[in-house]
C-alpha positions in Angstrom: 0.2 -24.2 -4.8 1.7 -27.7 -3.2 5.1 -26.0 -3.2 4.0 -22.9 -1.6 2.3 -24.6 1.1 5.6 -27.1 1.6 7.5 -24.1 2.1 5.3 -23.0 4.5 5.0 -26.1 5.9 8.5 -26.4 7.0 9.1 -22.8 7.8 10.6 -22.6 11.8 9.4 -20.5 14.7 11.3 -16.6 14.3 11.4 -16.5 10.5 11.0 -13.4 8.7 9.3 -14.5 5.7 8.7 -12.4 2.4 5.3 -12.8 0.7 4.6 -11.7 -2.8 0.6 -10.9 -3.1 0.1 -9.6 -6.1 -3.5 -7.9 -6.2 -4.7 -4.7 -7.9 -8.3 -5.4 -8.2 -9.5 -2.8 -6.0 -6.8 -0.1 -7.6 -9.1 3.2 -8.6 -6.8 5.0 -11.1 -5.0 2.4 -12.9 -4.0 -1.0 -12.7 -0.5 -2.4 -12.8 0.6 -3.0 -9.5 0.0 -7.0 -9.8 2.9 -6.8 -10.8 5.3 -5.6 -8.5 6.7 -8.5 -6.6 8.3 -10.2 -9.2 9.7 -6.6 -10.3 10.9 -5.8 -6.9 12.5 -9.1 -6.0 13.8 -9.0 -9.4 15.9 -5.5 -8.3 16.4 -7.1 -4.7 18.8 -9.8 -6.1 20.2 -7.7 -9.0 23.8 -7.2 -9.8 23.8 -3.8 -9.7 23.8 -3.8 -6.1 24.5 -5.9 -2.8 22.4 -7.0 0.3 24.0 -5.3 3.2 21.9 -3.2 4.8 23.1 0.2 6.5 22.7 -0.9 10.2 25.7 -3.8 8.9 23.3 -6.8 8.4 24.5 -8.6 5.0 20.7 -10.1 4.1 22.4 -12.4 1.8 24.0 -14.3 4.5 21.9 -14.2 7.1 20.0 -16.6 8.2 16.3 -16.5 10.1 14.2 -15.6 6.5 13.3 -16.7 3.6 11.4 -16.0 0.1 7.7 -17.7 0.0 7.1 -16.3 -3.9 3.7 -15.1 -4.5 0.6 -16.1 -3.7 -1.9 -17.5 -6.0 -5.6 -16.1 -6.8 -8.1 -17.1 -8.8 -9.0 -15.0 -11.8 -12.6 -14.7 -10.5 -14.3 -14.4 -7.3 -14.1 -12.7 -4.1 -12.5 -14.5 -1.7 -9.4 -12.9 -2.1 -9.4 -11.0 0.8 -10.0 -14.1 3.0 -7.3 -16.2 1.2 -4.4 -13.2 2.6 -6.1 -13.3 5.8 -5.7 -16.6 6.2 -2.0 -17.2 4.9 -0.6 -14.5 6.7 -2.4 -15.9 10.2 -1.2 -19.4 9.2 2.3 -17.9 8.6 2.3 -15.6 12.4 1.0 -18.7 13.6 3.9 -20.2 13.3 5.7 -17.9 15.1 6.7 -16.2 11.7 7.0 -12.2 11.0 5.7 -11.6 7.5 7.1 -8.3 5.4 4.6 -8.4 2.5 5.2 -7.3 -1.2 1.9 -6.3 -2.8 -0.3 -5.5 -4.4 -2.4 -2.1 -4.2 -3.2 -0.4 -0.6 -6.5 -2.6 -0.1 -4.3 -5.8 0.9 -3.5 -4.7 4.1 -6.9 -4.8 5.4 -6.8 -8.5 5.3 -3.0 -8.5 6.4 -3.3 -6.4 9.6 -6.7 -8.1 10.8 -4.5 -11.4 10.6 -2.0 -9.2 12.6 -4.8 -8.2 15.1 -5.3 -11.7 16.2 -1.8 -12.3 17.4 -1.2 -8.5 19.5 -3.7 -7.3 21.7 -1.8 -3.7 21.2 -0.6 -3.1 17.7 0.0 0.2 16.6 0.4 1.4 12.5 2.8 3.4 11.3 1.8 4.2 7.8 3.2 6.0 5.0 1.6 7.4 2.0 0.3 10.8 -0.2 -3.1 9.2 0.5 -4.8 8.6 4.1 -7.1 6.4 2.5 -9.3 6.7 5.3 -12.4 7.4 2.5 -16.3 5.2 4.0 -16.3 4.5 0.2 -14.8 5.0 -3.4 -16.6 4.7 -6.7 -18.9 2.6 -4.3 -16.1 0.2 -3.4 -15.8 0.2 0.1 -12.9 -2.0 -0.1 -11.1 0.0 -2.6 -6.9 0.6 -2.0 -7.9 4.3 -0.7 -10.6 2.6 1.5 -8.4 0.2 4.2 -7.6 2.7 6.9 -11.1 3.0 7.6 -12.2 -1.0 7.5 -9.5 -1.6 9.9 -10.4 1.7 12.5 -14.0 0.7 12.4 -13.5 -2.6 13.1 -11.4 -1.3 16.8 -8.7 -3.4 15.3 -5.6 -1.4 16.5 -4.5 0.5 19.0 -2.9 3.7 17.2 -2.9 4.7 13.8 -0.2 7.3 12.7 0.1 8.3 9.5 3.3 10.4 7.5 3.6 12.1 4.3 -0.2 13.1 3.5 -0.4 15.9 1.6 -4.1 15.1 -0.1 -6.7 15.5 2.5 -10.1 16.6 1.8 -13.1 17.5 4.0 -14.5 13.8 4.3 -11.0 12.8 5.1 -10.3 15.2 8.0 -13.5 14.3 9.2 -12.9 10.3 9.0 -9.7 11.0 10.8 -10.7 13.0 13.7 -13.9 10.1 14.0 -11.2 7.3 14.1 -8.8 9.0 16.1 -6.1 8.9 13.4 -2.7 10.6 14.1 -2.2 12.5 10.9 1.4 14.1 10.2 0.6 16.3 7.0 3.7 16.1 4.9 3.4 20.6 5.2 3.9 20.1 8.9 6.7 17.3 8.9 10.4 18.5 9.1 13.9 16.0 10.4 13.2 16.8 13.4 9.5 15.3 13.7 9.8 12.6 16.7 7.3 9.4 15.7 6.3 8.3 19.6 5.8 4.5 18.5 7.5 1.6 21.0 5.2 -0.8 21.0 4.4 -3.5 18.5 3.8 -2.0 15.3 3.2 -2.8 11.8 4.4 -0.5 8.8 2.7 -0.3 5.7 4.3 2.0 3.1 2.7 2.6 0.0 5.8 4.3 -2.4 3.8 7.4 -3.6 4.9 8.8 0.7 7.7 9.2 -2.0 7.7 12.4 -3.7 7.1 11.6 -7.7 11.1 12.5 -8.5 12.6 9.5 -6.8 9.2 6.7 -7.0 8.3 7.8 -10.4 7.0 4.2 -10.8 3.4 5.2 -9.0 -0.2 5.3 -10.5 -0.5 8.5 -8.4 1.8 11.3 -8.9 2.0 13.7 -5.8 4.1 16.3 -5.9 6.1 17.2 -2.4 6.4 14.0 -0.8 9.3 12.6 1.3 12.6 12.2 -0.6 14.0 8.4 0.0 16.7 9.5 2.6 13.7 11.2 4.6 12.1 7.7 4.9 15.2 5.8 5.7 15.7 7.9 8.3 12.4 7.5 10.2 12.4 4.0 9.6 16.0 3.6 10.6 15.2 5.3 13.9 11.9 3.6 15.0 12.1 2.3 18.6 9.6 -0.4 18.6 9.9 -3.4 17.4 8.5 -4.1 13.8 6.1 -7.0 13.8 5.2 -7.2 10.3 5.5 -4.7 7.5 4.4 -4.3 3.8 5.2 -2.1 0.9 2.6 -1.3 -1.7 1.8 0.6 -4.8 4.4 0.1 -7.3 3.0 0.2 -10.8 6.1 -1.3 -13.2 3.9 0.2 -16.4 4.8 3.4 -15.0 7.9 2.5 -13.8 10.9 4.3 -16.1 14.3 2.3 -15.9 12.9 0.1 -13.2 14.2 3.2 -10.4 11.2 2.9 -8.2 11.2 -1.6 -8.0 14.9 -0.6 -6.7 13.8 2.3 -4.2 11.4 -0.6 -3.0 13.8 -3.3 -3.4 16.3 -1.1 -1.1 13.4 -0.4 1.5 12.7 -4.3 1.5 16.0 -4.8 2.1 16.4 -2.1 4.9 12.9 -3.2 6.9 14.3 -6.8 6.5 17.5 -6.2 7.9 15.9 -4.1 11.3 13.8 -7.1 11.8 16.4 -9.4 11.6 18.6 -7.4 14.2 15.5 -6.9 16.2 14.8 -10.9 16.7 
């Protein structure tokens, strides 16, 4: 814990930091994905591959980021929540961005209230199968397919717009059109779907957006997703400027030949490299 707080500690004003926070306590199908930052910085640095990025950044030799590791919870207790809260507003306010490795969906609850506090209009830009917009689930109202709806009734940002659903139910259509969510049903979206986002925004993307044949590595298989060129293309052409980002739901004990850890090691490396150009 010393060591992770030194690092923080000495972190300058502009970094781009990447936080492990590896929580699946409020995951409703399966656990697993706990273990997903160690798996995906694991593919991040691996052989197999390099660090430049498409738009020409070479991660590895830039400079303006760095790796905090993951944070540490207790194996009890439910302060969880409060500790990400905290560390990633200690982090922005240091002038830091923070791309976040987690973890199931329900960390970026804490994550974007921290983001709140530092832009007065923050708009989401959030992938997934699931709009996870639900009051409640298996009467956890801070479930992973519960955040959408903390952070919408809590007025704490300015537009919500969500791509790839393909899993709405009544209760969900009705939670959207109460919040005012942007909803673009993964039937509807085609290459030429324009996402009308230039302000501040944050991305969460949790890998089942991902249709099940290239993120197998998912506790929730859903058929007809995005394929992983489809998302590299939207976020290659978003015209805002990314504020903080995280990527969510990998389960490695579902995860065959490690394929999805490198899908989200790849869109680590892609959202890391915008941000960088973006500074």
């Amino acid at each position: 814990m010393n060591d992770f707080n030194d690092k923080i500690a000495s972190l300058m004003p502009g970094t781009i930091c990447v936080l492990g926070v590896p929580l699946d306590k409020n995951s409703s199908f399966r656990r697993g994905p706990a273990l997903a930052p160690m798996r995906i910085m694991e593919q991040f640095h691996s052989d197999s591959t390099n660090l430049c990025a498409e738009n020409g950044i070479d991660v590895g030799a830039a400079k303006g980021w760095c790796e905090l590791g993951n944070m540490a919870f207790p194996e009890e207790g439910g302060e969880s929540f409060a500790a990400i809260e905290q560390t990633v507003a200690k982090l922005l306010g240091k002038g830091c961005r923070v791309i976040t490795l987690g973890g199931d969906h329900s960390i970026t609850y804490p994550i974007v209230r921290a983001h709140a506090k530092f832009h007065d209009k923050l708009d989401v830009l959030h992938f997934d199968a699931h709009p996870d917009l639900y009051d409640e689930l298996e009467g956890n109202r801070y479930s992973h397919a519960t955040p959408f709806a903390r952070i919408m009734e809590e007025g704490a940002v300015n537009r919500l717009v969500q791509v790839g659903i393909r899993t709405m139910t009544p209760h969900l259509r009705d939670q959207a059109a109460k919040f005012g969510v942007e909803v673009m049903e993964m039937k509807d979206w085609h290459w030429e779907t324009k996402i009308d986002l230039e302000s501040d925004i944050y991305l969460t993307l949790d890998l089942d957006c991902l249709d099940p044949a290239f993120a197998p590595g998912v506790s929730h298989h859903e058929p007809g997703g995005l394929t992983t060129r489809e998302l590299l293309h939207i976020i290659h052409g978003i015209r805002g400027r990314i504020v903080g980002a995280d990527i969510v739901e990998l389960n490695p004990d579902r995860d065959w030949m490690g394929m999805t850890a490198m899908v989200a090691a790849k869109l680590t490396k892609e959202i890391l490299a915008k941000m960088l150009h973006a500074r």
